[in-house]
N, CA, C and O atoms as a GROMACS GRO file, in nm:
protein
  480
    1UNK      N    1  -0.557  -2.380  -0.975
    1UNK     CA    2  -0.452  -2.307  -1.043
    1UNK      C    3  -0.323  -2.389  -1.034
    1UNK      O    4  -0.284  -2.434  -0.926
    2UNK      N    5  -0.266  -2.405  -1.132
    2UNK     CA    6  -0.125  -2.482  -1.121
    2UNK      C    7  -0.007  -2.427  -1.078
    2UNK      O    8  -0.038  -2.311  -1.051
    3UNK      N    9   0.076  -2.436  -1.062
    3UNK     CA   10   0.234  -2.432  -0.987
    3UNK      C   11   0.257  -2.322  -1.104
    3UNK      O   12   0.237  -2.227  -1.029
    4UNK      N   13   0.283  -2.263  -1.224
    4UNK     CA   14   0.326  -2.227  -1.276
    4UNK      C   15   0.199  -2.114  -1.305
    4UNK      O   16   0.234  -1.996  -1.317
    5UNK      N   17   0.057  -2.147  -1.317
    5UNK     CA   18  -0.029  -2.058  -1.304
    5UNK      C   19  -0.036  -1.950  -1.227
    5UNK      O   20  -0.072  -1.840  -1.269
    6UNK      N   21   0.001  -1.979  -1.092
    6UNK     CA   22  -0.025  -1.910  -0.996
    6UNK      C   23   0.167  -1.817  -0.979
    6UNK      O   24   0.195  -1.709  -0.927
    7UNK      N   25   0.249  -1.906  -1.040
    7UNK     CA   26   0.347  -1.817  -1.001
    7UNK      C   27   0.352  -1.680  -1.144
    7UNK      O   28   0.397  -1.566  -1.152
    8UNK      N   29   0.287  -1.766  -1.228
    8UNK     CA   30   0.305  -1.627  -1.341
    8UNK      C   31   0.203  -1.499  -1.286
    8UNK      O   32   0.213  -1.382  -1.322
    9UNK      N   33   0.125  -1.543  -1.211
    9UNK     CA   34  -0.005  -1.455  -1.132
    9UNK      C   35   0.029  -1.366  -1.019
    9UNK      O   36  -0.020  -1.256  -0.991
   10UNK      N   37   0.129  -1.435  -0.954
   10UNK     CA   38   0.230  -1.374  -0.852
   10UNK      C   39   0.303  -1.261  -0.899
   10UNK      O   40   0.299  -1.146  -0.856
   11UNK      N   41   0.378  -1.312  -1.002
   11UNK     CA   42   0.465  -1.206  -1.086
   11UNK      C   43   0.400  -1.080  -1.132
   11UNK      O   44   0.436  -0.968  -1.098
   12UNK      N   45   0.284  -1.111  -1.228
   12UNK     CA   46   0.237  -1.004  -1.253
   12UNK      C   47   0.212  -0.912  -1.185
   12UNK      O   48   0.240  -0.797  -1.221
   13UNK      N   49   0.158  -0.938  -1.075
   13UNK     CA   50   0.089  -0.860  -0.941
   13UNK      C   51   0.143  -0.785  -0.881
   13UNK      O   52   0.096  -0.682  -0.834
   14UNK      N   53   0.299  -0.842  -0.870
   14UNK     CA   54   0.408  -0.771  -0.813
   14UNK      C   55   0.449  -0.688  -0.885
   14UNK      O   56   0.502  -0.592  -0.828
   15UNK      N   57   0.442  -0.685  -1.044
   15UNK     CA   58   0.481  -0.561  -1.104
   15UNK      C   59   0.414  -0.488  -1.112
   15UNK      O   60   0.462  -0.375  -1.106
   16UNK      N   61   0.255  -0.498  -1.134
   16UNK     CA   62   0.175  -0.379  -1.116
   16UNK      C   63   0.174  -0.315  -1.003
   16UNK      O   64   0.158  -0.193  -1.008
   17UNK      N   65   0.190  -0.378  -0.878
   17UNK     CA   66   0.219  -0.350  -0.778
   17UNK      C   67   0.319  -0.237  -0.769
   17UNK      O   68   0.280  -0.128  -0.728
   18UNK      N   69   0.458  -0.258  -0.810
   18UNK     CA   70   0.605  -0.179  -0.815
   18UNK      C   71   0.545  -0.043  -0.901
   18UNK      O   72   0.586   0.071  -0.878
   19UNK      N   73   0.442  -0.074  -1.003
   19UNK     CA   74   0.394   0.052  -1.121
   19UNK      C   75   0.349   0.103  -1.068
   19UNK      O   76   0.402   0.214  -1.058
   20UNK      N   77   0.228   0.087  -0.992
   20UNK     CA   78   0.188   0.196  -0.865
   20UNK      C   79   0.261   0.254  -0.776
   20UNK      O   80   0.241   0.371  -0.742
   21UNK      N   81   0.341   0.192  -0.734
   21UNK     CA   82   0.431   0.237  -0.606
   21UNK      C   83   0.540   0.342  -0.687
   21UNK      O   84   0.615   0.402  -0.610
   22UNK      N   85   0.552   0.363  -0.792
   22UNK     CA   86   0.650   0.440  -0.871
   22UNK      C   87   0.625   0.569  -0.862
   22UNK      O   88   0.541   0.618  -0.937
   23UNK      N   89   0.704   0.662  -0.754
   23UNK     CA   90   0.711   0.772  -0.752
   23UNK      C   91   0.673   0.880  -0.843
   23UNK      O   92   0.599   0.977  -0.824
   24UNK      N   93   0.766   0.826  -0.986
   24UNK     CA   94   0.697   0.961  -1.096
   24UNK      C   95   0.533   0.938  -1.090
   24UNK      O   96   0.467   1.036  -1.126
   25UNK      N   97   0.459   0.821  -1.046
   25UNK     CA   98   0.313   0.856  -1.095
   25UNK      C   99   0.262   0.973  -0.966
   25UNK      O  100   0.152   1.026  -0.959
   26UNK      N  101   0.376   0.992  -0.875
   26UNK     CA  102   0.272   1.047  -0.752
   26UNK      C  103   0.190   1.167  -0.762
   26UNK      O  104   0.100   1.187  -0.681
   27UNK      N  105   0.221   1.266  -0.878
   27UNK     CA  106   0.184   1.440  -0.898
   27UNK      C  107   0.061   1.343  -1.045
   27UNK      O  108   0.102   1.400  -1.146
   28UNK      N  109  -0.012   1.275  -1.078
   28UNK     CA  110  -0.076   1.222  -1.142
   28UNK      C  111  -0.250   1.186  -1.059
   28UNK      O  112  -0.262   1.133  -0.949
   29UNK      N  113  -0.358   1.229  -1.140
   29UNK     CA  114  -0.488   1.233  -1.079
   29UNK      C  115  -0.502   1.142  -1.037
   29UNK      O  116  -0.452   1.048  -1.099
   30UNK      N  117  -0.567   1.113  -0.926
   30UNK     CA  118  -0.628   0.948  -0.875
   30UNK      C  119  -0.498   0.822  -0.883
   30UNK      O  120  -0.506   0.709  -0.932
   31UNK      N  121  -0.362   0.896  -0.805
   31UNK     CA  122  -0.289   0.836  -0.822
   31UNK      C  123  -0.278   0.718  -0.720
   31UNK      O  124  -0.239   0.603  -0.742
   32UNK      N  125  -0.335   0.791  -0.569
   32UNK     CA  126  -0.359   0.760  -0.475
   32UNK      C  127  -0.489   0.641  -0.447
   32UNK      O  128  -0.508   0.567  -0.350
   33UNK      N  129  -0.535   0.652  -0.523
   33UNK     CA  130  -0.690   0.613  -0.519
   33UNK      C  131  -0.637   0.470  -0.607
   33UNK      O  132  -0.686   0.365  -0.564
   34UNK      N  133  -0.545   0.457  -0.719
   34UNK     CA  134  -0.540   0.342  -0.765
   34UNK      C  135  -0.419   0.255  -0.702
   34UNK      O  136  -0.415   0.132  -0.707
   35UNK      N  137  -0.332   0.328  -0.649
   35UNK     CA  138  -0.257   0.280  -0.512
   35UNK      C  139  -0.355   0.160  -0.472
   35UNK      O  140  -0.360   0.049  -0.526
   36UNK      N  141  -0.425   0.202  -0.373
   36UNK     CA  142  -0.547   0.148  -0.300
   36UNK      C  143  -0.614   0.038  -0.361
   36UNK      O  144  -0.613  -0.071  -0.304
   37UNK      N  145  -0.673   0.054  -0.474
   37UNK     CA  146  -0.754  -0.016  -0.550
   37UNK      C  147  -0.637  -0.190  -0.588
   37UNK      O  148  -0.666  -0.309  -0.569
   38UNK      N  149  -0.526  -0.135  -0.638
   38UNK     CA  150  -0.434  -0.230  -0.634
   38UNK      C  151  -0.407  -0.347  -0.532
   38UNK      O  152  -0.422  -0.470  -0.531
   39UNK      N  153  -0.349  -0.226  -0.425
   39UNK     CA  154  -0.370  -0.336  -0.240
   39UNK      C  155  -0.461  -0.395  -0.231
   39UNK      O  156  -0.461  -0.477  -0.139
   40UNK      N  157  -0.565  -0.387  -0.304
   40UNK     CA  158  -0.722  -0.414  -0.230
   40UNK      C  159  -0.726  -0.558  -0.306
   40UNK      O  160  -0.758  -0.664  -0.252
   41UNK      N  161  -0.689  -0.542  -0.436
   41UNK     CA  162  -0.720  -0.615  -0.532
   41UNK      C  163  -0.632  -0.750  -0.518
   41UNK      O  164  -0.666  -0.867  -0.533
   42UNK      N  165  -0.502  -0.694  -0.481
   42UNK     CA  166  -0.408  -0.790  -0.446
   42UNK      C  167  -0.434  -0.870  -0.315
   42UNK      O  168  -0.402  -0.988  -0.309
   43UNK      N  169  -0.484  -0.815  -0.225
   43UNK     CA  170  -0.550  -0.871  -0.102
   43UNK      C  171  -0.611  -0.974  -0.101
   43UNK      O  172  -0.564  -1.082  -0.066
   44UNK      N  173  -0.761  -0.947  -0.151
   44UNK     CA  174  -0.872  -1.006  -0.196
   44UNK      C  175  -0.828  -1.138  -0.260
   44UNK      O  176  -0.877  -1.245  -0.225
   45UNK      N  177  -0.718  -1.126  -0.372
   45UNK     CA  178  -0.696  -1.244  -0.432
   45UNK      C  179  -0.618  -1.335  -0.380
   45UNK      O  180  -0.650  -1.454  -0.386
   46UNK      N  181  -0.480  -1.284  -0.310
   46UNK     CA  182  -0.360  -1.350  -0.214
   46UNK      C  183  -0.489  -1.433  -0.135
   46UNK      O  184  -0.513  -1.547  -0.176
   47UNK      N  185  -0.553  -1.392  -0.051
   47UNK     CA  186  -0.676  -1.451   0.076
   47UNK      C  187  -0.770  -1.586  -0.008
   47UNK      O  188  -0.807  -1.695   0.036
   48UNK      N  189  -0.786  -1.524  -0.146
   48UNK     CA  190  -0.847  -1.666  -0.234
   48UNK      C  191  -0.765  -1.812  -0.266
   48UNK      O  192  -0.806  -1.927  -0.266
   49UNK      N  193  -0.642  -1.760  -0.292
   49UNK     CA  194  -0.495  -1.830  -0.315
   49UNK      C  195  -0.507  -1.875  -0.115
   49UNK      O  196  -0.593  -1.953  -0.075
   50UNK      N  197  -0.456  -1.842  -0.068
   50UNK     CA  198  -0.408  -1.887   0.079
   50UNK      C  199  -0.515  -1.969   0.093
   50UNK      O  200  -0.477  -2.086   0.092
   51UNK      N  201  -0.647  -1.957   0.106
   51UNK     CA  202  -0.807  -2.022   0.157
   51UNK      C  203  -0.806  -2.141   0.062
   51UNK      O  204  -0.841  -2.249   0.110
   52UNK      N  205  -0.765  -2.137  -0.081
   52UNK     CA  206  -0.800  -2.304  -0.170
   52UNK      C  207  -0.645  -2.343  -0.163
   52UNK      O  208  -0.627  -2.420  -0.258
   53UNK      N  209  -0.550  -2.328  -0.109
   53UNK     CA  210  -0.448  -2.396  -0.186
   53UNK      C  211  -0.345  -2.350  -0.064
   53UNK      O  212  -0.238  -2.410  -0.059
   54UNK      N  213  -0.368  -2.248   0.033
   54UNK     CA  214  -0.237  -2.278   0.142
   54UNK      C  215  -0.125  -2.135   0.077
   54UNK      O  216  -0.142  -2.097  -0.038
   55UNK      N  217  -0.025  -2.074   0.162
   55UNK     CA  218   0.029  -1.997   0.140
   55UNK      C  219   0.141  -2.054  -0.002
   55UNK      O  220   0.201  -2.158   0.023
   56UNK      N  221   0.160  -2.009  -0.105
   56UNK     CA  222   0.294  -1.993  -0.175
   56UNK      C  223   0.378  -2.040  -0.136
   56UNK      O  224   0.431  -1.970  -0.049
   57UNK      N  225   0.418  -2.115  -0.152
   57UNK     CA  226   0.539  -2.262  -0.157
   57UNK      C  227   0.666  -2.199  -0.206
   57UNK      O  228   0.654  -2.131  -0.308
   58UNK      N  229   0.782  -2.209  -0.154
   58UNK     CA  230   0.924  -2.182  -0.245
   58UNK      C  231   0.911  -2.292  -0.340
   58UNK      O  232   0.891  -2.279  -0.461
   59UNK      N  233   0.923  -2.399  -0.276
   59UNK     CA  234   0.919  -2.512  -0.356
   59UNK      C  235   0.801  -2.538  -0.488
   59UNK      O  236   0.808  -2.577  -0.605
   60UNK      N  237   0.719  -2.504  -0.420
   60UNK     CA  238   0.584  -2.466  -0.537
   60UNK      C  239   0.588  -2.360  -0.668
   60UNK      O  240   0.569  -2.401  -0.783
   61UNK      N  241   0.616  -2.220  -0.638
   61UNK     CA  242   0.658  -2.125  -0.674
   61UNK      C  243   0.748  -2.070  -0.782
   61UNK      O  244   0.739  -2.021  -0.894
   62UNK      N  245   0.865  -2.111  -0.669
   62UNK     CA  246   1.019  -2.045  -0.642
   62UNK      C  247   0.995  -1.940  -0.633
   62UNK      O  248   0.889  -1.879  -0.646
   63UNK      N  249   1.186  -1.881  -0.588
   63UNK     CA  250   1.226  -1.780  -0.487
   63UNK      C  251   1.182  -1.648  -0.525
   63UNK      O  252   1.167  -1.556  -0.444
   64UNK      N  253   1.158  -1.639  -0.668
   64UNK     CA  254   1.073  -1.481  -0.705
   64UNK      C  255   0.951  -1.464  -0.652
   64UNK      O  256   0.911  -1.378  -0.573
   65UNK      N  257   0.878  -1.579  -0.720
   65UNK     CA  258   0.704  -1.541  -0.682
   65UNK      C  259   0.696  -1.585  -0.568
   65UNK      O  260   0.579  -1.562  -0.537
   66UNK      N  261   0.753  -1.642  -0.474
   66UNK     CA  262   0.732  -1.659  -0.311
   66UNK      C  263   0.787  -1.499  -0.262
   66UNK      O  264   0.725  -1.476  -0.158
   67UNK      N  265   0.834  -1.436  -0.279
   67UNK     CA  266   0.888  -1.350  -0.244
   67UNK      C  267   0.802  -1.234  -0.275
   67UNK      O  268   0.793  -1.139  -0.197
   68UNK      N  269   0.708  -1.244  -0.438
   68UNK     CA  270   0.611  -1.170  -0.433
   68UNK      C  271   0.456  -1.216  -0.368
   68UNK      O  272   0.358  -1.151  -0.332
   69UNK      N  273   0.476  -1.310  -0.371
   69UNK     CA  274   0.352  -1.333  -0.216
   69UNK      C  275   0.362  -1.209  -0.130
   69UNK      O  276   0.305  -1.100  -0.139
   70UNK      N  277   0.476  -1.268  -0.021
   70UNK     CA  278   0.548  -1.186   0.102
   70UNK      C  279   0.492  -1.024   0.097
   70UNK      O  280   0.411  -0.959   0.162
   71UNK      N  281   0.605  -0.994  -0.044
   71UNK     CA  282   0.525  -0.848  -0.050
   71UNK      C  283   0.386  -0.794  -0.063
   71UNK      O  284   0.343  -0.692  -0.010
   72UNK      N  285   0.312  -0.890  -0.154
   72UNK     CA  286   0.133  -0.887  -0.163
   72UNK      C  287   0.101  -0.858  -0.049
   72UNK      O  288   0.034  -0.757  -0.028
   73UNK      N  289   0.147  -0.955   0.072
   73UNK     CA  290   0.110  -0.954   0.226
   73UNK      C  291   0.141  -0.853   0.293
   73UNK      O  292   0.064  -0.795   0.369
   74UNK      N  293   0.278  -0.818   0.264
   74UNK     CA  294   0.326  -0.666   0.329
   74UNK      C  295   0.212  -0.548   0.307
   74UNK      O  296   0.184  -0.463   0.392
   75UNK      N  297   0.152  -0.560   0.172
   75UNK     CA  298   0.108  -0.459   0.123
   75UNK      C  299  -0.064  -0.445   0.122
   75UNK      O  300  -0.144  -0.381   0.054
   76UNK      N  301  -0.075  -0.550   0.247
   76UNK     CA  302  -0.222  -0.581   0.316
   76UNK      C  303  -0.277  -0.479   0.399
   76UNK      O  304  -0.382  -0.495   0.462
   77UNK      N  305  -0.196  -0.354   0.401
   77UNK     CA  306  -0.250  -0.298   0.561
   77UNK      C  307  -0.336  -0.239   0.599
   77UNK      O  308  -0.350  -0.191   0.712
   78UNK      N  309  -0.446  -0.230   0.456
   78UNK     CA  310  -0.575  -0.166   0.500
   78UNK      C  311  -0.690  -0.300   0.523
   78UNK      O  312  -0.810  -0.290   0.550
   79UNK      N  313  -0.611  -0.423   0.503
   79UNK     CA  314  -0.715  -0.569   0.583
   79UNK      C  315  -0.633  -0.628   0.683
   79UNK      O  316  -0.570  -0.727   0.646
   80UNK      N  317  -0.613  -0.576   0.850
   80UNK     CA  318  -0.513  -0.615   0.922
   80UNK      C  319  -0.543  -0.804   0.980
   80UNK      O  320  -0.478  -0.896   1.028
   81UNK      N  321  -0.645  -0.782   0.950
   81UNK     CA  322  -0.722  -0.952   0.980
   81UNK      C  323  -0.649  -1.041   0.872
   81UNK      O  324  -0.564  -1.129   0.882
   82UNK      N  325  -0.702  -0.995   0.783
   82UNK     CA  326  -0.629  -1.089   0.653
   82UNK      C  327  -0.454  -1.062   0.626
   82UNK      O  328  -0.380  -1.144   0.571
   83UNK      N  329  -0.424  -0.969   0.662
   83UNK     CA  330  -0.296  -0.928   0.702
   83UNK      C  331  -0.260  -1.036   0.809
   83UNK      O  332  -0.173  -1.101   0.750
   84UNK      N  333  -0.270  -1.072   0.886
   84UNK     CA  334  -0.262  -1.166   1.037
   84UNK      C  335  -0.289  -1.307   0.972
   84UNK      O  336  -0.219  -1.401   1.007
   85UNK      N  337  -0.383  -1.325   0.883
   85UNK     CA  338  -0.396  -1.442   0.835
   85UNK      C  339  -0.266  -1.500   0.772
   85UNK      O  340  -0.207  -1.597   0.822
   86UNK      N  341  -0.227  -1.438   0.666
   86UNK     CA  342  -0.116  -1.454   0.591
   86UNK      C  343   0.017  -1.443   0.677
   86UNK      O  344   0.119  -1.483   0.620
   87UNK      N  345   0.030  -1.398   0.793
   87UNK     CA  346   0.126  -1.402   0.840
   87UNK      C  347   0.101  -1.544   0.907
   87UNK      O  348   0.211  -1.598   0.920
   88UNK      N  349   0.003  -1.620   0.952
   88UNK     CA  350   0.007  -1.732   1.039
   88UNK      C  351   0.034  -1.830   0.885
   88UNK      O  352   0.152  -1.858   0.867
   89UNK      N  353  -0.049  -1.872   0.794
   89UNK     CA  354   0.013  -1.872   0.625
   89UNK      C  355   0.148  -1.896   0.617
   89UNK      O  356   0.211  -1.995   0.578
   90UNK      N  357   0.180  -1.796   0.657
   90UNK     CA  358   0.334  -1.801   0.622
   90UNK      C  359   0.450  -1.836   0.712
   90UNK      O  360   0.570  -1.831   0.682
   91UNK      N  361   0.403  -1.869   0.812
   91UNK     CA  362   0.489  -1.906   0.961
   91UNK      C  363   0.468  -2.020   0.927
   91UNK      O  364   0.567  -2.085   0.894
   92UNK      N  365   0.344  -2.083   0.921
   92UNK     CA  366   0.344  -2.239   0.876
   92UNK      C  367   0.444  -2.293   0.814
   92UNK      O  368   0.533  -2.359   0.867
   93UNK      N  369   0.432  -2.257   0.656
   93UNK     CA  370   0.555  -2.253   0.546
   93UNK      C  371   0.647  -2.219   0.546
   93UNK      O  372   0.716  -2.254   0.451
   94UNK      N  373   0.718  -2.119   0.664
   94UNK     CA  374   0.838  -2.128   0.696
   94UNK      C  375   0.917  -2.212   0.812
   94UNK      O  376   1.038  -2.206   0.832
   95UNK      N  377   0.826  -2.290   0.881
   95UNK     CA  378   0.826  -2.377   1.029
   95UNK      C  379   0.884  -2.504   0.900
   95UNK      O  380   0.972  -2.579   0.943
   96UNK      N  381   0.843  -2.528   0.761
   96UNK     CA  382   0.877  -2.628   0.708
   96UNK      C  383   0.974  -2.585   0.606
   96UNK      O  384   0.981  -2.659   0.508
   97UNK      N  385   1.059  -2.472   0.606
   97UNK     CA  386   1.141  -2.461   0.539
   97UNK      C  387   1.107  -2.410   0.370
   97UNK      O  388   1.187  -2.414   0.277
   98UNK      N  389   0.997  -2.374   0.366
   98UNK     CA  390   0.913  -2.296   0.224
   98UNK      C  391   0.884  -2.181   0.236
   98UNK      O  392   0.828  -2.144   0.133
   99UNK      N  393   0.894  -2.087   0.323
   99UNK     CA  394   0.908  -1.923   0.314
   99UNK      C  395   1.029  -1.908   0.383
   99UNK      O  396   1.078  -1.996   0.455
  100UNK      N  397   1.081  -1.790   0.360
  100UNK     CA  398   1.202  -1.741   0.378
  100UNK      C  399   1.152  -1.698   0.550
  100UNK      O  400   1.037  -1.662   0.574
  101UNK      N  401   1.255  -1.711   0.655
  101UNK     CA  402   1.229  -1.685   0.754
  101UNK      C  403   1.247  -1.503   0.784
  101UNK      O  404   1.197  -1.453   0.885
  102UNK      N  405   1.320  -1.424   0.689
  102UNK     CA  406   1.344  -1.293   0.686
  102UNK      C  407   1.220  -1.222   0.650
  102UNK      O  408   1.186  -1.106   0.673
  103UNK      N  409   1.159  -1.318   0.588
  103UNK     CA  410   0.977  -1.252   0.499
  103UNK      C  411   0.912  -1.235   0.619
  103UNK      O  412   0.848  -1.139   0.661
  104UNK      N  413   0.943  -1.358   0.677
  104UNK     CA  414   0.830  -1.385   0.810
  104UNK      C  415   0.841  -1.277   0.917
  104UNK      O  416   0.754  -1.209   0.972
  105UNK      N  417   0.952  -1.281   0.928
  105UNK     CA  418   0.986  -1.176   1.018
  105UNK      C  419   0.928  -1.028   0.975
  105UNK      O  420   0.863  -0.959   1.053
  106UNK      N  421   0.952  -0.999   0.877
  106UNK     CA  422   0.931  -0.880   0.823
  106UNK      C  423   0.763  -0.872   0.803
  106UNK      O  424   0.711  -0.761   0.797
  107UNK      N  425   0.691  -0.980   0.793
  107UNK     CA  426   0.556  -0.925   0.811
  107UNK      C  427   0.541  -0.921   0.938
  107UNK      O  428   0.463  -0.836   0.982
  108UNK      N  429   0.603  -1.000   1.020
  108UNK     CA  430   0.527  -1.030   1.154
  108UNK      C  431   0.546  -0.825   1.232
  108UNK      O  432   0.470  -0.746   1.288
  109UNK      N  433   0.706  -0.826   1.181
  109UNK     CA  434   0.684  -0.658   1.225
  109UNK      C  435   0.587  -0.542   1.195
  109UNK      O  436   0.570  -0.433   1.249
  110UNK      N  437   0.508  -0.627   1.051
  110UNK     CA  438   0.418  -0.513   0.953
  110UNK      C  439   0.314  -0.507   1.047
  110UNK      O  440   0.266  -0.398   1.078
  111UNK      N  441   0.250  -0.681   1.130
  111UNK     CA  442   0.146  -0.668   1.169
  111UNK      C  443   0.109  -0.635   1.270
  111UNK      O  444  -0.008  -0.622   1.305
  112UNK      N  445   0.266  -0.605   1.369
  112UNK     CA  446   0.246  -0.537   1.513
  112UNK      C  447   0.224  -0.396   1.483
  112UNK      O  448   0.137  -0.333   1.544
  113UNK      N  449   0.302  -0.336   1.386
  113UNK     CA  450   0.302  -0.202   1.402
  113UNK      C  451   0.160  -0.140   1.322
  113UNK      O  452   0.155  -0.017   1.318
  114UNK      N  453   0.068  -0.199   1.272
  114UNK     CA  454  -0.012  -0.187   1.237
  114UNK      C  455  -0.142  -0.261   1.344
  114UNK      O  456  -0.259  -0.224   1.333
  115UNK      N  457  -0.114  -0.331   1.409
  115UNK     CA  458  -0.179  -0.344   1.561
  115UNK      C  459  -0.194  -0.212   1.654
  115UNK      O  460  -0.297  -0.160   1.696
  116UNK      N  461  -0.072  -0.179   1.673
  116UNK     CA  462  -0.055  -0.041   1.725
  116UNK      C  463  -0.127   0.083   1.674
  116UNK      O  464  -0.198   0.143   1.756
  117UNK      N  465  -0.121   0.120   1.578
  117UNK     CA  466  -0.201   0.222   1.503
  117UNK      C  467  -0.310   0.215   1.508
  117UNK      O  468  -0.380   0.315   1.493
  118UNK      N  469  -0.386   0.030   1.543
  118UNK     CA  470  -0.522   0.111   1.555
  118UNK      C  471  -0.608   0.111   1.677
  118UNK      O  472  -0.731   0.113   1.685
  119UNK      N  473  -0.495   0.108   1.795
  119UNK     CA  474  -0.519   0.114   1.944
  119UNK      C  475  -0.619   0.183   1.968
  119UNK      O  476  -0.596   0.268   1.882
  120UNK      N  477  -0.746   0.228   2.031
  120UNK     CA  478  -0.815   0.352   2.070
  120UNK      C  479  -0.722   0.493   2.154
  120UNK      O  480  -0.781   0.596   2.185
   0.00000   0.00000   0.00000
């Protein structure tokens, strides 16, 4: 996938993403259920992207679709493994100055507190 492939792929994702997450759909059938289906979908593919080609580059990217990476990742939390993946992903790329260090941070908090939750 090319530099511009993958960021128009980013983009999209993130808006379907925001369309689900849009409150007016919440009183709507199987609103919940395509919530899910979305995360899942976005997951699955972010983990294909990270595995051939390495986390989302600013430099690769730019600052929008790196930023909708981040959130793809945020929005991992029913795969906390692959959730953890993308956060090591993305520590890499920010150790070299290509993810925002505020992203990093902000997953690294997603993936403790979602560590926690699934304590016995």
């Amino acid at each position: 996938m090319t530099d511009d492939e993958l960021r128009d792929e980013l983009l999209r994702r993130l808006r379907v993403d925001r369309e689900v997450r849009d409150p007016v759909h919440a009183s709507e059938p199987g609103w919940a259920d395509r919530w899910a289906a979305v995360d899942e979908d976005n997951t699955v593919w972010l983990m294909s992207v990270v595995s051939s080609q390495g986390w989302p580059l600013l430099s690769q990217v730019g600052e929008d679709a790196a930023r909708a990476a981040w959130l793809l990742a945020q929005h991992a939390d029913a795969a906390p493994e692959l959730q953890r993946h993308f956060r090591a992903a993305m520590a890499d790329a920010a150790a070299h100055g290509e993810a925002r260090a505020r992203h990093l941070a902000s997953l690294e908090d997603r993936v403790r507190v979602n560590a926690l939750r699934r304590r016995p």
